[in-house]
PyMOL Python script that loads the backbone (N, CA, C, O; Angstrom):
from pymol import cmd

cmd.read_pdbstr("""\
ATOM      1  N   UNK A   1     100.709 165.571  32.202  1.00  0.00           N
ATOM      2  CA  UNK A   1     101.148 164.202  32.218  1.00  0.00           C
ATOM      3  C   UNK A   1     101.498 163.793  33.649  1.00  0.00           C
ATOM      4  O   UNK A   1     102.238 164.449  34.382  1.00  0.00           O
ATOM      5  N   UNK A   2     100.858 162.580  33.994  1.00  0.00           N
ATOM      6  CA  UNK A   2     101.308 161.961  35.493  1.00  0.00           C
ATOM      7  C   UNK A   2     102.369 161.449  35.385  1.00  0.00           C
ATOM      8  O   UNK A   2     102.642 160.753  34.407  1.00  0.00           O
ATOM      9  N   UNK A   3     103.603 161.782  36.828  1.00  0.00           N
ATOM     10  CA  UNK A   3     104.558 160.863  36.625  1.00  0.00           C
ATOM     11  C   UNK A   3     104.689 159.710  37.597  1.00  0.00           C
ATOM     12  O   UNK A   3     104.237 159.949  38.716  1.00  0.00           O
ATOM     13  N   UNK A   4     105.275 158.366  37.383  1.00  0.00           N
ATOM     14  CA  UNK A   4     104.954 157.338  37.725  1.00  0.00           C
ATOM     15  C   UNK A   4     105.911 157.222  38.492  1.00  0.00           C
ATOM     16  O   UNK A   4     107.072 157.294  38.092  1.00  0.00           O
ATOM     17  N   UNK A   5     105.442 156.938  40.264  1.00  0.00           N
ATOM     18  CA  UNK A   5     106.121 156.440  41.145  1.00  0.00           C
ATOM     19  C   UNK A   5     106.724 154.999  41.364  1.00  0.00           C
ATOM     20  O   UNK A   5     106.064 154.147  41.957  1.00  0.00           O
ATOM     21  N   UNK A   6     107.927 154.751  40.901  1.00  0.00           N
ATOM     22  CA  UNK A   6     108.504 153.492  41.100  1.00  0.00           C
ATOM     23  C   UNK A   6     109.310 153.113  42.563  1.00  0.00           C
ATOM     24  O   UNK A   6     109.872 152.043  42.797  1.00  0.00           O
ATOM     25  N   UNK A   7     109.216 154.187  43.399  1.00  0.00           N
ATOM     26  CA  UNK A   7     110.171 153.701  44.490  1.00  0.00           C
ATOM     27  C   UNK A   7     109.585 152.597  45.059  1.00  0.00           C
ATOM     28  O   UNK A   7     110.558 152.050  45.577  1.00  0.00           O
ATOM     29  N   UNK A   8     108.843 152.068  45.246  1.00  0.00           N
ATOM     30  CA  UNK A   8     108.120 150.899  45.630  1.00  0.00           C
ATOM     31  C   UNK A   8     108.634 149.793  44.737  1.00  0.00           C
ATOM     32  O   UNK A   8     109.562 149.072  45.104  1.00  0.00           O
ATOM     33  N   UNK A   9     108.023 149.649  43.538  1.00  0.00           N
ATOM     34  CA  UNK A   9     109.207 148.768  42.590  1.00  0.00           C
ATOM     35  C   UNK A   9     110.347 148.343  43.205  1.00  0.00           C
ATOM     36  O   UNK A   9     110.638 147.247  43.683  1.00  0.00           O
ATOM     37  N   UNK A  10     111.288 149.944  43.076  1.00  0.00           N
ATOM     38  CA  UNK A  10     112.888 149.937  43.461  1.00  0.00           C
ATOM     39  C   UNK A  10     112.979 149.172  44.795  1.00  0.00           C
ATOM     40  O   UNK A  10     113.666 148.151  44.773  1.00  0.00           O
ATOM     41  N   UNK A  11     112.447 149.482  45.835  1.00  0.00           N
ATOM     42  CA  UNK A  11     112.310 148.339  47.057  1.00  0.00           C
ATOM     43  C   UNK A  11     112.229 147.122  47.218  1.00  0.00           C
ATOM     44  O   UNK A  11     113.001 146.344  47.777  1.00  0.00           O
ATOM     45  N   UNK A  12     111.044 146.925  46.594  1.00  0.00           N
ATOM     46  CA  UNK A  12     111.037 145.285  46.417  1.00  0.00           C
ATOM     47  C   UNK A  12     112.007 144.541  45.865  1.00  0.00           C
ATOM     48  O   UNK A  12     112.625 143.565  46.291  1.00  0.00           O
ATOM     49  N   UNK A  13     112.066 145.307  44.572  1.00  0.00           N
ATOM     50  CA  UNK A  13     113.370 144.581  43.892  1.00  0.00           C
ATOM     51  C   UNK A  13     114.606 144.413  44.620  1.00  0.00           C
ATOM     52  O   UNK A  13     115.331 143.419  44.565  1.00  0.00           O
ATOM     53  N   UNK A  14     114.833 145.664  45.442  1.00  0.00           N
ATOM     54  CA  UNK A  14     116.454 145.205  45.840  1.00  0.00           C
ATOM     55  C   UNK A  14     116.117 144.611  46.769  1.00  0.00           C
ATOM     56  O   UNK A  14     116.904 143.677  46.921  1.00  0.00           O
ATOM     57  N   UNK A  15     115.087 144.615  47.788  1.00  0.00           N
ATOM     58  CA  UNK A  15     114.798 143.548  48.614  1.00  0.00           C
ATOM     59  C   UNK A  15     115.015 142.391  48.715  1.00  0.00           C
ATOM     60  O   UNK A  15     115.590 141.766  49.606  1.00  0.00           O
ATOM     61  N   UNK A  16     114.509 142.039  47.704  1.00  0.00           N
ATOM     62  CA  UNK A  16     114.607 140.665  46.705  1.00  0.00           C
ATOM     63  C   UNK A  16     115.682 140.079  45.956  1.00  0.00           C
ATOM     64  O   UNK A  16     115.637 138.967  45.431  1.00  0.00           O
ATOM     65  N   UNK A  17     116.919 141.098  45.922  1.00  0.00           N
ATOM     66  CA  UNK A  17     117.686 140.972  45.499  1.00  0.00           C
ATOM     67  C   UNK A  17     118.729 140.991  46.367  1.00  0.00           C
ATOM     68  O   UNK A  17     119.704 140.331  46.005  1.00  0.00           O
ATOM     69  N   UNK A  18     118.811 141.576  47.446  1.00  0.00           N
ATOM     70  CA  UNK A  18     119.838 141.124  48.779  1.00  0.00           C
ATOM     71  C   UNK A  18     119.246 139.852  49.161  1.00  0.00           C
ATOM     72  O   UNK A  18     120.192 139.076  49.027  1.00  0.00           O
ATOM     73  N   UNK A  19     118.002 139.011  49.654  1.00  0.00           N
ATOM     74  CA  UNK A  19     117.381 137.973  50.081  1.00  0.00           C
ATOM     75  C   UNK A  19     118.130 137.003  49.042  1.00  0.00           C
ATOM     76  O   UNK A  19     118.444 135.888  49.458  1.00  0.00           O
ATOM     77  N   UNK A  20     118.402 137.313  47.873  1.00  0.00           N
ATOM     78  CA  UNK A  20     118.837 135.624  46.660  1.00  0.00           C
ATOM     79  C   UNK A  20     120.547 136.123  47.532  1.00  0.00           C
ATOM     80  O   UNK A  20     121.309 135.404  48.179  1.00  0.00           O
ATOM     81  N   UNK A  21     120.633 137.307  47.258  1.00  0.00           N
ATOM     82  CA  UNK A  21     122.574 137.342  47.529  1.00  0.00           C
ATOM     83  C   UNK A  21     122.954 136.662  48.930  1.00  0.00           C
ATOM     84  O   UNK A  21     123.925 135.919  49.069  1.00  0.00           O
ATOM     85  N   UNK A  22     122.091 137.003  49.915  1.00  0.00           N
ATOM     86  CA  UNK A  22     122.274 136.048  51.285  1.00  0.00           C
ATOM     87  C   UNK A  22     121.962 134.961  51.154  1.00  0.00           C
ATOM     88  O   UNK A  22     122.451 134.367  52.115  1.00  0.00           O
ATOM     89  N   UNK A  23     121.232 134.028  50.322  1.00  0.00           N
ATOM     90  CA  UNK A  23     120.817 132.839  50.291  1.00  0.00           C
ATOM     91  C   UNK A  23     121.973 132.146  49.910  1.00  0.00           C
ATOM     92  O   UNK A  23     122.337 131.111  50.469  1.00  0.00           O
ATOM     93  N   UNK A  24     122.735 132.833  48.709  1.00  0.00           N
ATOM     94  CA  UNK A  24     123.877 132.179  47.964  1.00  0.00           C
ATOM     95  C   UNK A  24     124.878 132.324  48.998  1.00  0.00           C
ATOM     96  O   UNK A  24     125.597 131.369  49.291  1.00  0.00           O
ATOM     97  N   UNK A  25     124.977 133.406  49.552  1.00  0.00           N
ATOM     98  CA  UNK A  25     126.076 133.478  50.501  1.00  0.00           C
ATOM     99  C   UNK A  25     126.379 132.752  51.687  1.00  0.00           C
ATOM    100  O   UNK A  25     127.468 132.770  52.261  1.00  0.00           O
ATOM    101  N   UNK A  26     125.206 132.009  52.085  1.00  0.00           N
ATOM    102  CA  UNK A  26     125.386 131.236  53.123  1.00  0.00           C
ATOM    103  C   UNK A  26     125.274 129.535  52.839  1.00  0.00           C
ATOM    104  O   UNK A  26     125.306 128.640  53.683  1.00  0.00           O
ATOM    105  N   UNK A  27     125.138 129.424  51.421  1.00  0.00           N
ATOM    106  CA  UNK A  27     124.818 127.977  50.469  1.00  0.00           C
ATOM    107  C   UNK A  27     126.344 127.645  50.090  1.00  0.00           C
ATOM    108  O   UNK A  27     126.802 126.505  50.012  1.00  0.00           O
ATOM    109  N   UNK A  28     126.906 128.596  49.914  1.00  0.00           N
ATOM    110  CA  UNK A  28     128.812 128.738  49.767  1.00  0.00           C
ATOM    111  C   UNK A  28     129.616 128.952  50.836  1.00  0.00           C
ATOM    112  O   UNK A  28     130.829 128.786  50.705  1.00  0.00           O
ATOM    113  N   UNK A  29     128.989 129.410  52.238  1.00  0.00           N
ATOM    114  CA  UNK A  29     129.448 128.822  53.060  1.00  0.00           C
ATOM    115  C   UNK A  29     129.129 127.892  53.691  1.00  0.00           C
ATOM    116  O   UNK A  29     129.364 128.019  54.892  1.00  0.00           O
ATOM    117  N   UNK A  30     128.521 126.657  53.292  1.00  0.00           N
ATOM    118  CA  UNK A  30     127.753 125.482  53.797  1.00  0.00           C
ATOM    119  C   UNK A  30     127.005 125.197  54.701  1.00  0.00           C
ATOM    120  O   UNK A  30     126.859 124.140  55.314  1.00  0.00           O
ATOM    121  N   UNK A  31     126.303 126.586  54.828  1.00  0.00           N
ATOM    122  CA  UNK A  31     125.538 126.288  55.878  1.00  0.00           C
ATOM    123  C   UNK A  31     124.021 125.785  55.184  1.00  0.00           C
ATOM    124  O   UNK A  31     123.794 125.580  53.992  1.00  0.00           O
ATOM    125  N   UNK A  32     123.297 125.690  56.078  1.00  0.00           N
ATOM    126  CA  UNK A  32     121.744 124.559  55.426  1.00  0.00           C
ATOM    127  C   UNK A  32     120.713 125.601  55.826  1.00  0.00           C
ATOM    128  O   UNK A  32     120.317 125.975  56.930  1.00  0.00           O
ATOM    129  N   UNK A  33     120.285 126.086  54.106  1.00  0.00           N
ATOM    130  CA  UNK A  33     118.980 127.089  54.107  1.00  0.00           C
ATOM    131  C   UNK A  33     118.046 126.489  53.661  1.00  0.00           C
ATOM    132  O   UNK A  33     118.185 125.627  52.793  1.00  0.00           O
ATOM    133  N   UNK A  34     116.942 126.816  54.151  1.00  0.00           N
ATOM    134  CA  UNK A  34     115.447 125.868  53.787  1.00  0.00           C
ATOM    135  C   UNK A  34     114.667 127.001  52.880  1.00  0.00           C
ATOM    136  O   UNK A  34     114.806 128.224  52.879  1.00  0.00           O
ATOM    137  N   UNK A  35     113.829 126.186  52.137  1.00  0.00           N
ATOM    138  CA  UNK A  35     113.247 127.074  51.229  1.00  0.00           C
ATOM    139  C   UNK A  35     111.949 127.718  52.510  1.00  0.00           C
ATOM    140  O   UNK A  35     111.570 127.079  53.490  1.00  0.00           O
ATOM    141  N   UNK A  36     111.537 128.961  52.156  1.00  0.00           N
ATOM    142  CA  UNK A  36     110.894 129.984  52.902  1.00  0.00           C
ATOM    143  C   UNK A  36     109.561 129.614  52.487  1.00  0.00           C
ATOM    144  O   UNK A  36     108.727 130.269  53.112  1.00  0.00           O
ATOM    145  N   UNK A  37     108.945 128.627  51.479  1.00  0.00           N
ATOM    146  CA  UNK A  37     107.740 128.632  51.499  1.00  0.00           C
ATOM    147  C   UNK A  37     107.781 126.855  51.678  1.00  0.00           C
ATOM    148  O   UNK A  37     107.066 126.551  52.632  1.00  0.00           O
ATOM    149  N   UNK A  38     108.218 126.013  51.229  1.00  0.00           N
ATOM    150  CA  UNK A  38     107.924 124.551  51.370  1.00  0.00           C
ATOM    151  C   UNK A  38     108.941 123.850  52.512  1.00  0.00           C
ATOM    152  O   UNK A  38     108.814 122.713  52.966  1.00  0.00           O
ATOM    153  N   UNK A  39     110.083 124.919  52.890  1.00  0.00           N
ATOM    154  CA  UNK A  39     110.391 124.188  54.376  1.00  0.00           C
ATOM    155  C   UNK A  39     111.980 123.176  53.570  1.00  0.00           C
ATOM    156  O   UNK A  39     113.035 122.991  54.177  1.00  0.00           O
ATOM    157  N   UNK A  40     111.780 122.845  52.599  1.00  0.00           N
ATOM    158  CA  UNK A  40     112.765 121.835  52.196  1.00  0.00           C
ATOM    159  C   UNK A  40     114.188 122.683  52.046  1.00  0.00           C
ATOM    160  O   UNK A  40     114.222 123.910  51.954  1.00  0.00           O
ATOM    161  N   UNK A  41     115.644 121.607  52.034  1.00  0.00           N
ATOM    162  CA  UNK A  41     116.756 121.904  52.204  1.00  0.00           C
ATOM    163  C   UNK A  41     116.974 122.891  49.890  1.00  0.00           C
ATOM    164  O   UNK A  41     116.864 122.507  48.726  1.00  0.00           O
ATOM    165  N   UNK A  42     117.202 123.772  50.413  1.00  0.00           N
ATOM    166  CA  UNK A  42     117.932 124.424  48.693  1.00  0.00           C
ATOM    167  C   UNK A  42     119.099 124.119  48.687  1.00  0.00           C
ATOM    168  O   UNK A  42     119.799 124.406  49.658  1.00  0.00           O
ATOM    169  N   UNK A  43     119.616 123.455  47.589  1.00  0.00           N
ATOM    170  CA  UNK A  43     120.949 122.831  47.110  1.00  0.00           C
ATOM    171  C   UNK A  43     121.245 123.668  46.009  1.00  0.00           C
ATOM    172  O   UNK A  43     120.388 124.267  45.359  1.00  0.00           O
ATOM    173  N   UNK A  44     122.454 123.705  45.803  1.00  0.00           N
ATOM    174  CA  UNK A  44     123.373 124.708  44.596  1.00  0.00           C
ATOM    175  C   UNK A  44     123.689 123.084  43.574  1.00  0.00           C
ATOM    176  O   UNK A  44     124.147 121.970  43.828  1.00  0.00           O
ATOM    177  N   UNK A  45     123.160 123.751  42.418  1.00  0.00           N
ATOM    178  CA  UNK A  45     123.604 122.952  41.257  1.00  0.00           C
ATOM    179  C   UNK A  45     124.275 124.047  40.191  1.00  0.00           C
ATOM    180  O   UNK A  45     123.835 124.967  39.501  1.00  0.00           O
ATOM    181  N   UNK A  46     126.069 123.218  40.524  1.00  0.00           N
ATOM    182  CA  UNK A  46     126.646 123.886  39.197  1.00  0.00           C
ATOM    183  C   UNK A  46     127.382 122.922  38.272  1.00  0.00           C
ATOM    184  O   UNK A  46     128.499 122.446  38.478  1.00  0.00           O
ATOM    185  N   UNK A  47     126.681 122.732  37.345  1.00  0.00           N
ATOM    186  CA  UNK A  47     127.002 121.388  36.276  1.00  0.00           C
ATOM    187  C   UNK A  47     126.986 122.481  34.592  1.00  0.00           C
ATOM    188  O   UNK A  47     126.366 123.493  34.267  1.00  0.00           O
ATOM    189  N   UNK A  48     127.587 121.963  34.179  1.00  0.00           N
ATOM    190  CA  UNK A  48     127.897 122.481  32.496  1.00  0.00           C
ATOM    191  C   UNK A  48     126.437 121.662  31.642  1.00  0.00           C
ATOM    192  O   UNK A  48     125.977 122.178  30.623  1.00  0.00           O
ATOM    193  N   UNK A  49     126.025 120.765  32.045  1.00  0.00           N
ATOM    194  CA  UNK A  49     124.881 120.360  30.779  1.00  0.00           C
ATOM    195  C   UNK A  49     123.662 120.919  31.782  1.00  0.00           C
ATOM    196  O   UNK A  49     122.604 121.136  31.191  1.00  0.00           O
ATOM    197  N   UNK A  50     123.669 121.114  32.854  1.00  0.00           N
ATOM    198  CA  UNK A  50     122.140 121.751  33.770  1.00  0.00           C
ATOM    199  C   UNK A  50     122.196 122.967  33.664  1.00  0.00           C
ATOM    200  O   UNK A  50     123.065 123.614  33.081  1.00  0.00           O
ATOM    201  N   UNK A  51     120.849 123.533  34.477  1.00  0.00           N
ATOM    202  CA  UNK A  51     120.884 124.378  34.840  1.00  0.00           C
ATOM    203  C   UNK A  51     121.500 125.056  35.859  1.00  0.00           C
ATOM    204  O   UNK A  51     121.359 124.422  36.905  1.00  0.00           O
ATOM    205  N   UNK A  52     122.240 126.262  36.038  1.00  0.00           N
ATOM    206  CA  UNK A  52     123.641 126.740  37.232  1.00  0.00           C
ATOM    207  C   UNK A  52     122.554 127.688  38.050  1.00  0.00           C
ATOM    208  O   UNK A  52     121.896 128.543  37.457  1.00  0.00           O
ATOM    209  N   UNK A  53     122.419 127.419  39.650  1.00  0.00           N
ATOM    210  CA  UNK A  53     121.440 127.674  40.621  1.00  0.00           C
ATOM    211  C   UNK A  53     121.385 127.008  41.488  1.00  0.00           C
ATOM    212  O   UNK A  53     121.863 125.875  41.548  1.00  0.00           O
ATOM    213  N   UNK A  54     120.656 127.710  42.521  1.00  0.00           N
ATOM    214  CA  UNK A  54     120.129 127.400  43.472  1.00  0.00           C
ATOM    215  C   UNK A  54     118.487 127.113  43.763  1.00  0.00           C
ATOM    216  O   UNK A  54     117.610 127.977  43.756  1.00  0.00           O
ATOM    217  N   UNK A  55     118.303 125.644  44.025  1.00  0.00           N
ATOM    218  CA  UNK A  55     116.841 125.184  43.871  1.00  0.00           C
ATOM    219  C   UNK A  55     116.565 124.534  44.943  1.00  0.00           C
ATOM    220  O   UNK A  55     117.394 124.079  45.732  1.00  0.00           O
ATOM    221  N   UNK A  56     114.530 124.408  45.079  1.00  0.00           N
ATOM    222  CA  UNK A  56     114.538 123.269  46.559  1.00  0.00           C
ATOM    223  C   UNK A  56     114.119 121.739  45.583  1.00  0.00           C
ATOM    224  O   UNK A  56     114.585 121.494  44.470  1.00  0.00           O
ATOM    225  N   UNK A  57     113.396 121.088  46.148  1.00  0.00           N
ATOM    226  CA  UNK A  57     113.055 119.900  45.362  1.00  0.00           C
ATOM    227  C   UNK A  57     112.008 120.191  44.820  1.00  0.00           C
ATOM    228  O   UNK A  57     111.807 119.693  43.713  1.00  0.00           O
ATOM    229  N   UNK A  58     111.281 120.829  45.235  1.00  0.00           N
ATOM    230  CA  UNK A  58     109.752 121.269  44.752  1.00  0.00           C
ATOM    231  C   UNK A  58     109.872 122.344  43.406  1.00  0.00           C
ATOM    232  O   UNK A  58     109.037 122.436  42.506  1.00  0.00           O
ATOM    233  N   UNK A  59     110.924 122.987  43.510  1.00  0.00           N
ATOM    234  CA  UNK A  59     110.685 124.165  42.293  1.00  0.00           C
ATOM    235  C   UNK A  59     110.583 125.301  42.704  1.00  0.00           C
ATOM    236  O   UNK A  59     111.053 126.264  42.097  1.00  0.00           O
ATOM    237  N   UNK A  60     109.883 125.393  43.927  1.00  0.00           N
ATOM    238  CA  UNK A  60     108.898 126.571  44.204  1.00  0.00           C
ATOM    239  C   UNK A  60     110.107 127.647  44.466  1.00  0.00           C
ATOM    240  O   UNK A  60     109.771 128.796  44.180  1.00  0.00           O
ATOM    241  N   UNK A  61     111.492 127.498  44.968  1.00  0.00           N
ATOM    242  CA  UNK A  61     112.535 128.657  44.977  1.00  0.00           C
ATOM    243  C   UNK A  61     113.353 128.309  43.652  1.00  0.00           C
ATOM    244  O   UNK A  61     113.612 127.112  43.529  1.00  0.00           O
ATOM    245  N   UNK A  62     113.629 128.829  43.033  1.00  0.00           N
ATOM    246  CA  UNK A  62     114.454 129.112  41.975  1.00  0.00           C
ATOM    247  C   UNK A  62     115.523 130.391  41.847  1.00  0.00           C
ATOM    248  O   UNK A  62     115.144 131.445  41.336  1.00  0.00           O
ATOM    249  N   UNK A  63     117.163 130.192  42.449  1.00  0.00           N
ATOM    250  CA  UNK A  63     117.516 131.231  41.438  1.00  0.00           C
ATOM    251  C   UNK A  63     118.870 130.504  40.708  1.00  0.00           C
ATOM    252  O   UNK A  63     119.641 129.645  41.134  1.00  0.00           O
ATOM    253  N   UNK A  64     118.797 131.383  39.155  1.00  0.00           N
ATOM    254  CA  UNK A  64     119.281 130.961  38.228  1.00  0.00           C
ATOM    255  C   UNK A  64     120.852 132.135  38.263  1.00  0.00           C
ATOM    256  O   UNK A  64     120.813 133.365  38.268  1.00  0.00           O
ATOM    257  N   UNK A  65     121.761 131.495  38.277  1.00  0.00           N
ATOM    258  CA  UNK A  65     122.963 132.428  37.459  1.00  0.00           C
ATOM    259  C   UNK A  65     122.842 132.461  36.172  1.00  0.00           C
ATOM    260  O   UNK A  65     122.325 131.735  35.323  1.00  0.00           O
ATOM    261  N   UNK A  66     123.395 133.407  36.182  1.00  0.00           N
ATOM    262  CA  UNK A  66     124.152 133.662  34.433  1.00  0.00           C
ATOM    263  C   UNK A  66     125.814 133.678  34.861  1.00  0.00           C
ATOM    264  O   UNK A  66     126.627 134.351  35.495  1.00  0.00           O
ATOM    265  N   UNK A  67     125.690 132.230  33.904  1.00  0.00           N
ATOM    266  CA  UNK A  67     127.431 131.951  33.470  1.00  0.00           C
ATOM    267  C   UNK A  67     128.037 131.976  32.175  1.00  0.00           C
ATOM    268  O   UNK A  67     127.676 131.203  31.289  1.00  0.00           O
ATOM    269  N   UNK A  68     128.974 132.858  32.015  1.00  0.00           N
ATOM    270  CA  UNK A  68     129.787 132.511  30.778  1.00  0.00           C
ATOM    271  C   UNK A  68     130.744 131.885  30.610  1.00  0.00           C
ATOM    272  O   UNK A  68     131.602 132.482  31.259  1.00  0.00           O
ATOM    273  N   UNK A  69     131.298 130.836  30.040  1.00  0.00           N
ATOM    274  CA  UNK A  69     131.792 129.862  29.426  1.00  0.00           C
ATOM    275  C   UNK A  69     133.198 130.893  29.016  1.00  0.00           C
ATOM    276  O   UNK A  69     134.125 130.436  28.347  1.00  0.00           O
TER     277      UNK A  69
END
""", "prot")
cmd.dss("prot")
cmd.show_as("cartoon", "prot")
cmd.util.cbc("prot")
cmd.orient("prot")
């Protein structure tokens, strides 16, 4: 049986996953991050009837929290 190399996976992912944690981290300290592929300003929306995230106008960055109530 072959066994399956994920450290590559594991990389990207946390890669990708420090890149959203610095994005938020510098969106809460007010500074002005542009989305990395369309150039536009990402704004934090945290409203109770929306969606809770960080988005550009286009869509194309999306990240979503999970909030509990």
């Amino acid at each position: 049986m072959t066994k399956i190399d994920f450290s590559a996976i594991n990389k990207s992912s946390a890669k990708s996953y420090n890149e959203q944690k610095n994005i938020i981290k510098k969106i809460g300290k007010g500074h002005t991050v542009y989305c990395p592929i369309c150039q536009q300003v990402l704004s934090l929306c945290v409203a109770a009837d929306k969606a809770t995230g960080v988005t550009c106008l286009r869509g194309c960055t999306v990240i979503d929290f999970e909030v509990e109530a």
